[in-house]
C-alpha positions in Angstrom: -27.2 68.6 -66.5 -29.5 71.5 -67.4 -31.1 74.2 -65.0 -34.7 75.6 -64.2 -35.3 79.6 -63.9 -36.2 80.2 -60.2 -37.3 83.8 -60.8 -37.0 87.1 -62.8 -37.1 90.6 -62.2 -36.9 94.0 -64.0 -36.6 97.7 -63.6 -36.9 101.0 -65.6 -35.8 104.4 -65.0 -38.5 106.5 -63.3 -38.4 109.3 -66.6 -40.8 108.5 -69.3 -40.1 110.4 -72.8 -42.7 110.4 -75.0 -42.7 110.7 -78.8 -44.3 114.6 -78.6 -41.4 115.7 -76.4 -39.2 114.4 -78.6 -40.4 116.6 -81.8 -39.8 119.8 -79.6 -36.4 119.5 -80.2 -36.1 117.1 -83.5 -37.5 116.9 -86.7 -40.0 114.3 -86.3 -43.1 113.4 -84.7 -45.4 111.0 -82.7 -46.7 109.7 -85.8 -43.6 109.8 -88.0 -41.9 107.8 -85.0 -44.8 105.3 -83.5 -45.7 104.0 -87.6 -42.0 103.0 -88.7 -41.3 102.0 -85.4 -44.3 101.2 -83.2 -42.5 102.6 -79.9 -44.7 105.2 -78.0 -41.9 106.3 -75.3 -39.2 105.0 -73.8 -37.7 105.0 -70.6 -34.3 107.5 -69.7 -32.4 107.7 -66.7 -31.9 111.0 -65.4 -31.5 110.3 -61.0 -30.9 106.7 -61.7 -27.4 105.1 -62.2 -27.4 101.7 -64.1 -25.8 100.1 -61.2 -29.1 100.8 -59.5 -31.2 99.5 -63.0 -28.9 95.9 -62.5 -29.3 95.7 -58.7 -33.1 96.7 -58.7 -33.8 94.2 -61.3 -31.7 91.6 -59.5 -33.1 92.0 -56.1 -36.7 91.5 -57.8 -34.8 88.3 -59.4 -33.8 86.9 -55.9 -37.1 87.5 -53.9 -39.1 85.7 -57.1 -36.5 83.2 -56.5 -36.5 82.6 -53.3 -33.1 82.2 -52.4 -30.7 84.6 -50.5 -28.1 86.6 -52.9 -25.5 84.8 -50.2 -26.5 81.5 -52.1 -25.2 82.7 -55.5 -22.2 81.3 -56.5 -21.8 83.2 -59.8 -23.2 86.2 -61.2 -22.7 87.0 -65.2 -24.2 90.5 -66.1 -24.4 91.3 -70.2 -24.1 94.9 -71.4 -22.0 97.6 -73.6 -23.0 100.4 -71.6 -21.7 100.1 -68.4 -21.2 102.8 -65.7 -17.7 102.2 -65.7 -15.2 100.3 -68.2 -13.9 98.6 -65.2 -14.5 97.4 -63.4 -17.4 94.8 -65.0 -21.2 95.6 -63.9 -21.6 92.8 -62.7 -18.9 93.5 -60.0 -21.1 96.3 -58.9 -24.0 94.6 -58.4 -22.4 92.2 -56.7 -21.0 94.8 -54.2 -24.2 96.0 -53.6 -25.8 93.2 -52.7 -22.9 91.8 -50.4 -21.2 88.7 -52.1 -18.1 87.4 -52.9 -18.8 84.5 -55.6 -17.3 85.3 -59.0 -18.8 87.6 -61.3 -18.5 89.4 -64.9 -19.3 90.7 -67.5 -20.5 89.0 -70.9 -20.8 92.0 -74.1 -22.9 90.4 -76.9 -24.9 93.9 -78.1 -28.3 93.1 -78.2 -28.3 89.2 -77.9 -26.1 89.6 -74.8 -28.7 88.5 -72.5 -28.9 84.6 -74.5 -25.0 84.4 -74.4 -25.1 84.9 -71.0 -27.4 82.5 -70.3 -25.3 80.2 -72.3 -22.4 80.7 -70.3 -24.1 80.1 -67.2 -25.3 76.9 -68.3 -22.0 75.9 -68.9 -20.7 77.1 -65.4 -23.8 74.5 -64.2 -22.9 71.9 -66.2 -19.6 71.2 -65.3 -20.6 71.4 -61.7 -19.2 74.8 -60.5 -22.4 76.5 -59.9 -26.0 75.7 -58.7 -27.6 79.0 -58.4 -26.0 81.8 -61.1 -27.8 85.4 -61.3 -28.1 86.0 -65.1 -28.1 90.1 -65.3 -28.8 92.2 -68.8 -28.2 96.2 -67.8 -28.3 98.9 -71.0 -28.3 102.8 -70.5 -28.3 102.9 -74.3 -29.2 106.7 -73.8 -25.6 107.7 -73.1 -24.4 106.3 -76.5 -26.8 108.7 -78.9 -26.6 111.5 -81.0 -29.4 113.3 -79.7 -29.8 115.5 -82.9 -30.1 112.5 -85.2 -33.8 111.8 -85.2 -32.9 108.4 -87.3 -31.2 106.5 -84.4 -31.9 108.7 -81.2 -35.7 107.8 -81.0 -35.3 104.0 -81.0 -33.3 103.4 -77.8 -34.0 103.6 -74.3 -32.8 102.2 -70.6 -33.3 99.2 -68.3 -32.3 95.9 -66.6 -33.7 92.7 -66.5 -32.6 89.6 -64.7 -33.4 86.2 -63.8 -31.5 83.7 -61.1 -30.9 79.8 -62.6 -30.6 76.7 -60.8 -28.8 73.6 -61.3 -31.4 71.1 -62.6 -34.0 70.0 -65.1 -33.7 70.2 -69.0 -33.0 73.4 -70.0 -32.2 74.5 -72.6 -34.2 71.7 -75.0 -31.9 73.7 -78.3 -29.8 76.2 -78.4 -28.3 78.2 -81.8 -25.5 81.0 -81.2 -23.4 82.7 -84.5 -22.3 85.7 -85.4 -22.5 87.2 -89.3 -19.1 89.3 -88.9 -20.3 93.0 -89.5 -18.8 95.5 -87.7 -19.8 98.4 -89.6 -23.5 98.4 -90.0 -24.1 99.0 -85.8 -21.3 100.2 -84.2 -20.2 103.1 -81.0 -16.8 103.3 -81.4 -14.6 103.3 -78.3 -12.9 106.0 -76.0 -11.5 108.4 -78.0 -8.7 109.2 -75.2 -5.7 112.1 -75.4 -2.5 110.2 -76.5 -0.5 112.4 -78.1 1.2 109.5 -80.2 -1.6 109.1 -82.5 -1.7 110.6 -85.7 -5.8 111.4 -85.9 -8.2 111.5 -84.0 -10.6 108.9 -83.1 -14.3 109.0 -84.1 -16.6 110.5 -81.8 -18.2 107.5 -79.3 -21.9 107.4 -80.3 -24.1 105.3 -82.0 -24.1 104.4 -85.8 -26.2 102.1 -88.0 -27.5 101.4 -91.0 -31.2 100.9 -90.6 -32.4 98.7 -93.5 -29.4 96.4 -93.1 -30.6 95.7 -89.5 -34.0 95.7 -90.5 -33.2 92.5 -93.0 -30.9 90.9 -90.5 -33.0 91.0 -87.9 -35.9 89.9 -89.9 -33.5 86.6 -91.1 -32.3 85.9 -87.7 -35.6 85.4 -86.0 -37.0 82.8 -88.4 -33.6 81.1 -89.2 -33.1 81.2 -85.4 -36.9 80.0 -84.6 -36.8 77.0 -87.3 -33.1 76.0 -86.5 -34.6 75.9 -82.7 -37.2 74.0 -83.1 -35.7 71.5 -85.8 -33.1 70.6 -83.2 -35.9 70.4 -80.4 -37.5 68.0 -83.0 -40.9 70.3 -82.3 -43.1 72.1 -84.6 -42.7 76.0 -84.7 -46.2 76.1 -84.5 -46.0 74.2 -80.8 -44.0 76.7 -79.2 -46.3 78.4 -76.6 -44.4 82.0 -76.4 -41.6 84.0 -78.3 -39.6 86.4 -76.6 -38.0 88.2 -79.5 -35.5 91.0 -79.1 -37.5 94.6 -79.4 -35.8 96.0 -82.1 -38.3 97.2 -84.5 -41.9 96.8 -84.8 -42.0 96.3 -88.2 -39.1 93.7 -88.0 -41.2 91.5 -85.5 -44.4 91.6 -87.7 -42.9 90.5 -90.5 -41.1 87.8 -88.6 -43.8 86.6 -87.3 -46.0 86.6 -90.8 -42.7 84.6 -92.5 -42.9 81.8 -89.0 -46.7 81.8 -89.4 -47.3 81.6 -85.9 -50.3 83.4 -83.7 -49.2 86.6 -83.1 -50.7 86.4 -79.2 -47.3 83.8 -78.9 -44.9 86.8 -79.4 -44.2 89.3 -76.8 -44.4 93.0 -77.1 -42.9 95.5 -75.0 -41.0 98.2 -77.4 -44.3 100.7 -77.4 -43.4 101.7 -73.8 -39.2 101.3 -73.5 -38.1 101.4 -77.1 -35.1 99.5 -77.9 -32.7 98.5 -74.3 -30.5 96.4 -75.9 -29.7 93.1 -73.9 -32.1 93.7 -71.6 -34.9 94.1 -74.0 -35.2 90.0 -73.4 -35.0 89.4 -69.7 -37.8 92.3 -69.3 -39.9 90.8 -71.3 -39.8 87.5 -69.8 -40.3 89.0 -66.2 -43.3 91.0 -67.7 -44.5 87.7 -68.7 -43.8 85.7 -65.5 -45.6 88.5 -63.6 -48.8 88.8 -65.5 -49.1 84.9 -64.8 -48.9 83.9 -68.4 -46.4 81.5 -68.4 -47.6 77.5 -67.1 -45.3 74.7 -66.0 -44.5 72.9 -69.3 -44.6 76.0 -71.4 -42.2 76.0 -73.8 -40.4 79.3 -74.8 -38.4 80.8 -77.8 -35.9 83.5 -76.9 -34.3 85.0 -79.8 -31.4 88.1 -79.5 -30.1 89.6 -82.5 -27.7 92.6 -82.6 -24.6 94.2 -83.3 -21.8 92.0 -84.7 -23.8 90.9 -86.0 -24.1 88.2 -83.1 -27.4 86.2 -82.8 -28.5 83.9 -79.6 -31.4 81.8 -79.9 -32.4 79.6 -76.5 -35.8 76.9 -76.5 -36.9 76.6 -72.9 -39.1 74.9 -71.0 -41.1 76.9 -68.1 -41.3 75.2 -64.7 
């Protein structure tokens, strides 16, 4: 028993911070930043909470839908930067828009969004759910080191969303794994005050090691891509779009020259909101859903690769 995406819907902070304001206070520059990276600005929240990001972007969801939030009967939210360590996000967008069906919260890094999804199938599949709100919320800004011009000018924050319903054939393939690597992207946890442990723990910001991501990511797309459309038993080259997560321009270019594939199929929207981790995917479908690109039979590649090193890759058809 698969299920059909009713509707999806996004949101961004209000604050746009370009590349130039970035060099008053770091080492670096438009041009330095925009040619290893192809992001112009990104998106930061500064009056926004990312409660309000996940419900914003959910509310869009549910009026694309059209269905009432009263008609959900489970809500799974991905993300690692949640307002609050508990309780889940998804608890507080369900709060906010007045339900009581069961919700949580899925943490995947960057490929959060396609685990999600995965789990929600499998709530719809074994018939406990026939409308699930799928819900990807990152304030990735709160996990920098502002002063290091290598990490801090990649990330930014926002939500994306998109409400499922119990029927048709989705997903045609499916490929989740993980490559354990814990090091090479990591924020380690709270750092707390117990006074039993010996040393103190390391300072809760964001690490990684940039050309270890950069081949990982690179890998993951076209193993992902081929695996997907192998077990689809479709050509690569029939796929209409690919919604790739926005890492790194550099690391979808050179994905898409390994796959061979048009690059008017692949989705771009890093130059404007930088890296937002799970949500990165679920933005980019809405932005496609909204600018009336996507037809009924339309088949789509989602690929989310992150920290973990977790990778989800989902083949689905558009109706």
């Amino acid at each position: 028993m698969g299920f059909t995406i009713l509707g999806t819907g996004s949101a961004l902070p209000e604050r746009s911070v370009s590349n130039d304001e970035l060099s008053e206070f770091l080492d670096t520059s438009d041009e330095w930043i925009f040619t290893r990276t192809g992001i112009k600005s990104r998106h930061v929240c500064t009056n926004e909470s990312l409660d309000d990001l996940a419900v914003a972007a959910s509310e869009r969801a549910l009026q694309a839908s059209g269905i009432d939030a009263g008609q959900l009967d489970l809500i799974v939210c991905s993300t690692t930067t949640g307002d609050h360590l508990v309780p889940a996000e998804a608890c507080a967008v369900a709060e906010r828009l007045g339900v009581t069906c069961p919700a949580f919260d899925v943490s995947a890094a960057c490929a959060g969004f396609v685990f999600a999804l995965d789990v929600s199938e499998g709530y719809i599949a074994r018939g406990r759910a026939r409308h699930v709100l799928v819900v990807a919320a990152e304030q990735m800004t709160r996990a920098l080191d502002w002063t290091d011009r290598a990490t801090c000018v990649l990330f930014g924050d926002g939500a994306g969303a998109a409400v499922i319903e119990v029927g048709g054939e989705n997903p045609l393939a499916v490929e989740l794994s993980t490559a354990p690597d814990v090091e090479t992207l990591r924020v380690p946890g709270l750092a707390g005050t117990s006074p039993f442990k010996a040393s103190a723990d390391r300072e809760s910001v964001l690490s990684m090691n940039g050309r270890r991501v950069f081949k990982f990511g690179v890998n993951a797309i076209c193993d992902t891509v081929n695996k997907l459309a192998s077990d689809a038993r479709i050509a690569v080259e029939d796929i209409d779009h690919f919604v790739f997560h926005q890492a790194n321009e550099r690391i979808l270019s050179q994905a898409v020259k390994r796959l061979g594939v048009p690059d008017d199929r692949v989705v771009r929207t890093l130059r404007e909101t930088g890296n937002i981790s799970s949500a990165c995917i679920p933005l980019a479908l809405d932005r496609l859903a909204r600018a009336g690109a996507l037809n009924t039979g339309d088949t789509i590649a989602l690929v989310g690769f992150g920290a973990g090193l977790d990778i989800g890759g989902y083949l689905l058809r558009w109706k």
